[in-house]
C-alpha positions, 0 to 999 in steps of 0.5 A, spaced: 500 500 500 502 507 499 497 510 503 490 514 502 487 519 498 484 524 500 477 521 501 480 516 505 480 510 499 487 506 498 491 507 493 498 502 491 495 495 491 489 499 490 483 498 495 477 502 492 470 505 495 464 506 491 458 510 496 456 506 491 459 504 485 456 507 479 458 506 472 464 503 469 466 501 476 460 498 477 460 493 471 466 491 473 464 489 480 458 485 477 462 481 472 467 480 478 462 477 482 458 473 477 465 470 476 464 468 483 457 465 483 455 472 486 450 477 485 450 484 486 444 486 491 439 493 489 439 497 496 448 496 496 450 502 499 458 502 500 463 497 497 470 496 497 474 493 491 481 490 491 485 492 485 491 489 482 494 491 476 487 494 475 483 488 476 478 487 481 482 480 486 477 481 492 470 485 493 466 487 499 459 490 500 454 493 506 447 494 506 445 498 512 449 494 518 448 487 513 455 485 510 454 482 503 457 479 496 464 478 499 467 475 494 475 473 493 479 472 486 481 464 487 488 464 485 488 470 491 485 466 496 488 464 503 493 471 502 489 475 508 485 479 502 478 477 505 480 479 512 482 486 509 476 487 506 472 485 512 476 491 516 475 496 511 467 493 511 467 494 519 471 500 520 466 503 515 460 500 519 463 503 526 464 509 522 457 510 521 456 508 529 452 501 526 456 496 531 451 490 530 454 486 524 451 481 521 452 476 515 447 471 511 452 467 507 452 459 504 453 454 511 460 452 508 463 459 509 462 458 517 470 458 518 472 462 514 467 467 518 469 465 525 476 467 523 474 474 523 470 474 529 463 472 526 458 467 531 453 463 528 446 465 529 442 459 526 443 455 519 437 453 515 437 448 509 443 452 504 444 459 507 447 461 514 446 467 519 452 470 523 454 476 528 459 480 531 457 478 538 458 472 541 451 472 545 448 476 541 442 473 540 441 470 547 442 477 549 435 478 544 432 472 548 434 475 553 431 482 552 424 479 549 422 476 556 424 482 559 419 486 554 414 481 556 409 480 562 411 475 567 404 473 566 404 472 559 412 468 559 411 460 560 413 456 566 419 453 567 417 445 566 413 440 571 419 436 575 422 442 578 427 443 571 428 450 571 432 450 564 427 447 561 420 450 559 413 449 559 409 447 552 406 453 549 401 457 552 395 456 548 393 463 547 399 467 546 399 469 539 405 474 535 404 478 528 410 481 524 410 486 521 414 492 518 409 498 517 411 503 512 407 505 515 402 504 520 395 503 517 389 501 519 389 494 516 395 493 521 390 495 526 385 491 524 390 484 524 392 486 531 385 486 534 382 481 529 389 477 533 387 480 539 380 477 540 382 470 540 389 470 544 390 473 551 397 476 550 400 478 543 406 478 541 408 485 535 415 484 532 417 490 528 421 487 522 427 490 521 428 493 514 431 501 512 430 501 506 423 504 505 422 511 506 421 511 514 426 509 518 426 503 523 425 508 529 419 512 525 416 506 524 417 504 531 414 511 533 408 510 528 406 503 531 406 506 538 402 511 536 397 507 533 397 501 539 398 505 545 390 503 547 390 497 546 391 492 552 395 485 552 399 487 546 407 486 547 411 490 541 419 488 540 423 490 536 427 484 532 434 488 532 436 485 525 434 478 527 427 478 523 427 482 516 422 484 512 421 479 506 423 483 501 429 484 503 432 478 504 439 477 501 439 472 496 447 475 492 449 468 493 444 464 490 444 463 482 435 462 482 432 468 486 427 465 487 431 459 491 433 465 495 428 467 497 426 461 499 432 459 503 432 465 506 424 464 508 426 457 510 431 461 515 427 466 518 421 462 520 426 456 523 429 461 526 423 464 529 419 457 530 425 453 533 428 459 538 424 465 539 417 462 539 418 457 546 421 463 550 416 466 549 411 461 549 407 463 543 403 457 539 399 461 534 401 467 529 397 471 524 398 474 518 394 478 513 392 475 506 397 479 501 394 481 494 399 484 491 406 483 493 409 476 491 414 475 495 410 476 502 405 471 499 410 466 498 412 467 505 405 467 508 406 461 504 412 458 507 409 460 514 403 454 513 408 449 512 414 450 517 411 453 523 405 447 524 412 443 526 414 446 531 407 446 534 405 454 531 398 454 528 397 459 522 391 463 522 390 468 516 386 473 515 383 477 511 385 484 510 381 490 511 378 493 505 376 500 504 371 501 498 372 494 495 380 494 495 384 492 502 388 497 505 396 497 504 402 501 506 404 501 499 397 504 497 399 509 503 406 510 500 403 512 494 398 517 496 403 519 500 407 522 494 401 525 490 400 529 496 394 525 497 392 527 504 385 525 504 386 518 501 392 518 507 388 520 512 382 514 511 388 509 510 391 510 516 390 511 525 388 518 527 394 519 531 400 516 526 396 522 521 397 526 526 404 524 526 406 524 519 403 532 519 408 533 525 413 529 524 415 529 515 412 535 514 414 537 507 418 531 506 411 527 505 408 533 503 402 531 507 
């Protein structure tokens, strides 16, 4: 190396950063990763590439606090180029105060990972999750309870086992929802949900790429469940993300990875999320428009109901004959269409959108 630009990139054997790539760059970053079995994501953010002699030998990119489309050229492989890309990665992600870190990659990656100081959070059928902390999502775990009524918590097993929990309470149900944002269909789902348990757990899913922000949406479904009693809200800490987003760069068929990465986060939630908190029901909305949260909703009917987790769909509110969506919102939104925002969504998350985007949403 000899040194760094001024805007901080390497230069020598040269270490190029592209906010993100555009242009010839980005041509070449794509060839590099197909020749790899990889696919360069839409919603990339920040990569960094690795030249010598002009050509591309190792590749890394990040997308909000997830590390993807690591790639190294394989005659260049075992020389240290990966873990060089990995720290520039992390030091970009520290840089931007995200230091929660994670990592959706092929299972056979795991040691190549652990390395660098990645933990496996859990493997599905062809795709893997890691973290940067070590107990990270015991530490979630941990969190959730803490989130939750004692009440509403399973009971340590009959026998006197105390690290062993009960079966699932019956009716302590969960719904998932990413609310960009809140409208009155998510309303009519929580309550419907709510009728037929005694304590309901609201995960928010963990997506920024939408025109609210995590914490936005966060503030928008408190504001519009604040009155209603046995609701449990946690965030999912980039643990549960929105189906839209999974990352699927190392699968040639897309489809497959969506799939896997389905498989992945329902296992995730069925195996470990649901019996500590004791949840045996989830409910979810049918879905008319988007293709890939059908073939989650689908995914949902086959997987849960083997770890004990019964499915129940409902139908989604309609207003004058066409059910309620957030894209439909996001849509008005942008026309500046206040009146259609404000039929679709709870007074007090219209109330927000006025007091808190303003002129950015043009309400």
């Amino acid at each position: 190396m000899t040194g760094r630009e001024a805007d901080g990139t390497e230069v020598g054997r040269m270490l190029t950063a592209g906010r993100p790539f555009r242009g010839r760059e980005l041509d070449e970053l794509k060839e590099f990763l197909a020749g790899a079995g990889l696919r360069y994501e839409e919603g990339i953010e920040y990569s960094v590439c690795l030249k010598e002699g002009g050509v591309i030998t190792g590749t890394g990119s990040v997308e909000a606090n997830v590390i993807k489309c690591v790639a190294v050229e394989k005659s260049r492989q075992g020389q240290g180029i990966m873990a060089q890309i990995i720290s520039e990665l992390i030091q970009y992600l520290y840089e931007k105060e995200r230091t929660h870190v994670f990592v959706y990659t092929r299972p056979e990656n795991l040691e190549i990972f652990a390395d660098m100081g990645f933990y496996a959070v859990y493997a599905a059928e062809g795709i893997l999750l890691l973290e940067n902390r070590e107990k990270g999502f015991d530490s979630y775990l941990k969190q959730l309870e803490e989130e939750t009524p004692k009440e509403a918590l399973p009971q340590p097993a009959a026998g006197g086992d105390a690290g062993k929990k009960a079966a699932p309470l019956s009716r302590i149900g969960s719904v998932a929802v990413n609310c960009c944002p809140f409208t009155l269909g998510h309303r009519y789902l929580l309550e419907e949900a709510l009728r037929q348990c005694d304590y309901l757990h609201l995960f928010l899913l963990s997506d920024n790429r939408g025109i609210f922000s995590a914490r936005e949406r966060y503030e928008m479904l408190q504001r519009g469940t604040e009155d209603l009693d046995r609701l449990i809200l946690h965030e999912t800490s980039g643990y549960m993300i929105s189906a839209a987003t999974f990352p699927t760069y190392f699968f040639k068929d897309r489809a497959q990875g969506e799939s896997a990465n389905c498989r992945l986060d329902l296992e995730l939630f069925g195996a470990r999320i649901a019996p500590r908190l004791g949840i045996a029901v989830r409910f979810v909305g049918t879905e008319p428009f988007c293709r890939i949260t059908r073939a989650y909703n689908e995914e949902m009917k086959r997987i849960l109901p083997g770890y004990g987790i019964r499915v129940v769909e409902t139908k989604r509110k309609a207003l004058n004959g066409r059910p309620v969506s957030a894209s439909e919102v996001r849509k008005r939104i942008a026309q500046g269409d206040v009146e259609g925002v404000k039929k679709m969504v709870p007074e007090k998350v219209y109330r927000y959108l006025k007091e808190k985007m303003g002129e950015a949403v043009r309400l």
